[in-house]
C-alpha positions in Angstrom: 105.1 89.5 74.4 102.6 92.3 73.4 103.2 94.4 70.2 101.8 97.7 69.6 98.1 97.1 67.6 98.5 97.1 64.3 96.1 97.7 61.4 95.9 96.7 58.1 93.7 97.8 54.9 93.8 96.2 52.0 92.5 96.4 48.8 92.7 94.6 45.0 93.0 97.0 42.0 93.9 96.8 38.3 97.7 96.8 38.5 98.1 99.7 36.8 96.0 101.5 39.4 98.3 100.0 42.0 100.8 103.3 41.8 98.2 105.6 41.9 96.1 103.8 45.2 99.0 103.7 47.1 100.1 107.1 46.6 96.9 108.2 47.5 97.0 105.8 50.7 100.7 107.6 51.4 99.4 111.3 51.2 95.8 111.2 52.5 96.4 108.9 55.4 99.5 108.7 57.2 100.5 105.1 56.9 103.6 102.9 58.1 104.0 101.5 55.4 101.9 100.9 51.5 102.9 97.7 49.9 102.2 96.4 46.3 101.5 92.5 45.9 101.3 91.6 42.1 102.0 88.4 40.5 102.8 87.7 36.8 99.9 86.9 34.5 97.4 88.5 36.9 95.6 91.7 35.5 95.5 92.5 39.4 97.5 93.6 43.0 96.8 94.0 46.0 97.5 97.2 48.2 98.3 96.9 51.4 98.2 99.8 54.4 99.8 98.8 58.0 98.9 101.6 60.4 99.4 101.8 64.6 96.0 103.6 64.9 92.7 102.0 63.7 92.5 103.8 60.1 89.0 106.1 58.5 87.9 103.3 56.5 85.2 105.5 54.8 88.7 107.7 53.9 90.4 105.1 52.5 87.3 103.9 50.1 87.2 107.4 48.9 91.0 107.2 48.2 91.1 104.7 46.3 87.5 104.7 44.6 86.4 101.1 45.7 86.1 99.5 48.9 88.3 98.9 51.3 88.8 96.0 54.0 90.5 97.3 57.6 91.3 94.2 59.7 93.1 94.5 63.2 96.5 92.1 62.9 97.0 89.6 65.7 99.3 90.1 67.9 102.1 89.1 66.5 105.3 91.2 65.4 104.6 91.3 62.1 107.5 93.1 60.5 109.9 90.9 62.1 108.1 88.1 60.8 107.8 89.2 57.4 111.8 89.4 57.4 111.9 85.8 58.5 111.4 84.5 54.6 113.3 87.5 52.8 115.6 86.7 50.7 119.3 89.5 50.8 119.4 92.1 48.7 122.0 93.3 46.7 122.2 96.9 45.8 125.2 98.7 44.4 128.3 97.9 46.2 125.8 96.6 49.5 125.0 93.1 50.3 121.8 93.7 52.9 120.5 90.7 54.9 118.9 89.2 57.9 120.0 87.2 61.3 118.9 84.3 59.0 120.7 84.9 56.5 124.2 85.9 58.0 125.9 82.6 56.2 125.2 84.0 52.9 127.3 87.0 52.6 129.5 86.5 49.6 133.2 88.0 49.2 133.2 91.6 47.6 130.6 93.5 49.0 129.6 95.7 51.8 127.5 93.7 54.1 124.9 95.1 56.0 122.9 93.1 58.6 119.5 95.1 59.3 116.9 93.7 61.5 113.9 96.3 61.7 112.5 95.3 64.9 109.3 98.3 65.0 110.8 100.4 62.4 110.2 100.0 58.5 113.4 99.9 55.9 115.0 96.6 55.1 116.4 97.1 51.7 113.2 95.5 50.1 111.5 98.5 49.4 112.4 99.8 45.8 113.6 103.1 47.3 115.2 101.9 49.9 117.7 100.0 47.2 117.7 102.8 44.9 119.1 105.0 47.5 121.7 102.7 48.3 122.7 102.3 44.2 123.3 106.0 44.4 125.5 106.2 47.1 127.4 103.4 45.9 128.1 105.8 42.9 128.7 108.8 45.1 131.5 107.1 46.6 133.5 106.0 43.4 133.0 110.2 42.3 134.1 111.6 46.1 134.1 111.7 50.0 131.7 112.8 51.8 132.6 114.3 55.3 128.8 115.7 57.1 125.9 113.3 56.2 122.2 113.6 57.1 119.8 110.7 57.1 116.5 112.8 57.3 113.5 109.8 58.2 115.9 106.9 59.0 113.4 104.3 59.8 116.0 101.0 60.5 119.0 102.9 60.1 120.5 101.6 56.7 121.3 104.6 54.8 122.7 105.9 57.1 124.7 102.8 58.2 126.3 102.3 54.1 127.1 106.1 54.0 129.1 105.4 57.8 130.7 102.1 55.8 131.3 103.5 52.3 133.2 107.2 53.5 134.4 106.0 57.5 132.7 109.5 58.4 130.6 110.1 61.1 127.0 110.2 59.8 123.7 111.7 61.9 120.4 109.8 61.9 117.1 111.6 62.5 113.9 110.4 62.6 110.4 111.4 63.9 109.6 108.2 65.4 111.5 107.5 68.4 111.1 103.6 67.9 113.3 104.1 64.4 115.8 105.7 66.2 116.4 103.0 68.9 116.7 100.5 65.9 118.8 102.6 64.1 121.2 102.5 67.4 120.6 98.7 67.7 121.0 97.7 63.7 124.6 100.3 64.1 125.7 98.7 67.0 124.9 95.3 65.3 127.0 96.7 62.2 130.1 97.8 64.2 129.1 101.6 63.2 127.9 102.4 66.7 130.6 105.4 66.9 129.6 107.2 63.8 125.8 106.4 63.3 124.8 109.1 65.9 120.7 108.5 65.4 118.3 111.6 67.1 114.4 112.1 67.6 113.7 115.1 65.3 111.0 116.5 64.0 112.5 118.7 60.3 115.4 120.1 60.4 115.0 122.9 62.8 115.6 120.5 65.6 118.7 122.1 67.5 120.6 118.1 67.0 120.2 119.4 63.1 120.8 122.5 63.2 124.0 122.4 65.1 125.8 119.9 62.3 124.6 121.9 59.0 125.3 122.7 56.2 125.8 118.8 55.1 127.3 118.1 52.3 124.8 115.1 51.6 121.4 114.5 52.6 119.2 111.8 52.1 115.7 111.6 52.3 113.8 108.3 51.9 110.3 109.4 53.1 107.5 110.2 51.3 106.4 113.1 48.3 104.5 114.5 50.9 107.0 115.4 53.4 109.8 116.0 50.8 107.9 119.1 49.0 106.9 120.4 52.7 110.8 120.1 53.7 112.3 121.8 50.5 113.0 124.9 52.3 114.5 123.6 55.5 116.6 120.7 52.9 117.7 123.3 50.9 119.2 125.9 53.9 120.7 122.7 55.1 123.3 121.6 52.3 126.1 123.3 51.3 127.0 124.7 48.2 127.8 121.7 45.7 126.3 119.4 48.0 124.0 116.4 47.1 120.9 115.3 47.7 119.0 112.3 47.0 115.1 112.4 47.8 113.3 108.9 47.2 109.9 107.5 48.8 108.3 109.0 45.6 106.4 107.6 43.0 107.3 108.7 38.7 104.5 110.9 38.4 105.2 112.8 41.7 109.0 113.7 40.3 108.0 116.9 38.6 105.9 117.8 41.9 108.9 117.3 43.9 111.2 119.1 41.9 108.8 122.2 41.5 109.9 122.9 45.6 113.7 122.1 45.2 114.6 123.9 42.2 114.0 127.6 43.2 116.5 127.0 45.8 118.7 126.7 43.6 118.9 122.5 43.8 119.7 121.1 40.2 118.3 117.6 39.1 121.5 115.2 38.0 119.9 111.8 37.6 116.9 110.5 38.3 116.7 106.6 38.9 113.8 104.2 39.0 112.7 100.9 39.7 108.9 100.2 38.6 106.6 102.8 39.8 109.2 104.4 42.2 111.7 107.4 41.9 115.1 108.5 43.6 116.3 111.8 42.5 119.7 113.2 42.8 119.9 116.9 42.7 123.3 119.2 43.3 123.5 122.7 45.4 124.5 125.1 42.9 127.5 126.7 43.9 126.7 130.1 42.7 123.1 130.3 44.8 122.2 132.4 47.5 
């Protein structure tokens, strides 16, 4: 079978340069996904860059101040094979796992079988189990009845908010691909009838539009995006409604913030796991 081309960049910094370089990589050059490899008792990492379309490398040298090595990938389907030796996660009340891993589901939790196929969001990714460790806690606090999964990539979120409140929940994402998967992992999940995923491009897409104001939205995408969606986000939740942005690094939280908070969005908690953020913010009830 052929697989879309696939390009990777990679480059070995200081580790704690490794934040920075892929945040850079994230903002300046419109990635699929930035990974960080470290290993203990190295003063090093590696940063990797998967893109679909051969990448500036001359960009990406001046991005991260030191050369950096593009390679095209074989073809080979790389994400599912990097799922193939991934251990499940646990997060919260969610027990996330692979095909391979489908005998391993202990008693107690909320299982959640996600293969991403040619759409990133496995439960790996710090941000990804962040966000699910926050709605875990939204559900022990209330129900939620109108939920948005803004950049669903394999569907997850949006699949534990369907299990956790029985609610119908709607999926967008820019990437057509990510949407099919998100149908396929649903479907997989039993959640077929209330994971309804859509192609969308913000949240003026009429399939948006029509279902607002949510009373929760998630967005697990990227600092980027998130300060360039505040407006839209913000029109599109209902008063006392939450919202839980991730995809962002620590330093970036004060950035994000500086777009959500003269909406009148107020910052409840804000969670972290190594150099990544989820932040959890509250429509006030007496805005505009």
């Amino acid at each position: 079978m052929t697989h879309p081309p696939l390009w990777k960049a990679t480059v070995v910094v200081a580790k704690e340069d490794a934040g920075d370089v892929a945040s850079a990589f994230e903002l300046g050059s419109d990635p699929q996904a930035v990974l960080i490899h470290e290993e203990p008792f190295k003063p090093d990492a590696t940063v990797e860059a998967l893109y679909i379309a051969m990448p500036d490398g001359d960009l990406l040298s001046r991005l991260a101040a030191r050369d950096v090595h593009v390679a095209l990938l074989p073809d080979v389907d790389w994400i599912k094979l990097s799922q193939e030796g991934l251990p499940p996660v646990r997060a919260g009340r969610f027990f996330v796992y692979g095909a391979h891993d489908k005998g391993k589901v202990p008693d107690g939790v909320i299982p959640i079988r996600i293969e991403a196929g040619m759409a990133f969001g496995t439960g790996h990714h710090a941000t990804t189990a962040l966000c699910l460790g926050v709605l875990s806690d939204l559900a022990r606090r209330r129900a939620y009845n109108n939920v948005l999964d803004l950049g669903c990539g394999t569907g997850l979120l949006a699949i534990g908010a369907a299990k956790l409140w029985k609610k119908k929940v709607l999926a967008s994402d820019i990437d057509s691909v990510a949407v099919a998967v998100t149908r396929d992992n649903a479907r997989a999940n039993g959640e077929s009838a209330l994971v309804h995923a859509v192609t969308a491009d913000g949240l003026t897409s009429p399939a948006l539009a029509a279902k607002a104001p949510y009373d929760l939205i998630i967005a697990n995408i990227l600092a980027g995006p998130l300060t360039q969606l505040a407006p839209a986000v913000a029109r599109a939740l209902e008063k006392g409604g939450m919202l839980i942005l991730s995809g962002l690094l620590t330093w970036q939280e004060n950035l994000v913030l500086s777009f959500y908070r003269p909406h009148g969005l107020i910052l409840r908690e804000t969670r972290r796991e190594g150099p990544w953020s989820a932040l959890v913010l509250e429509a006030a009830r007496g805005r505009r």
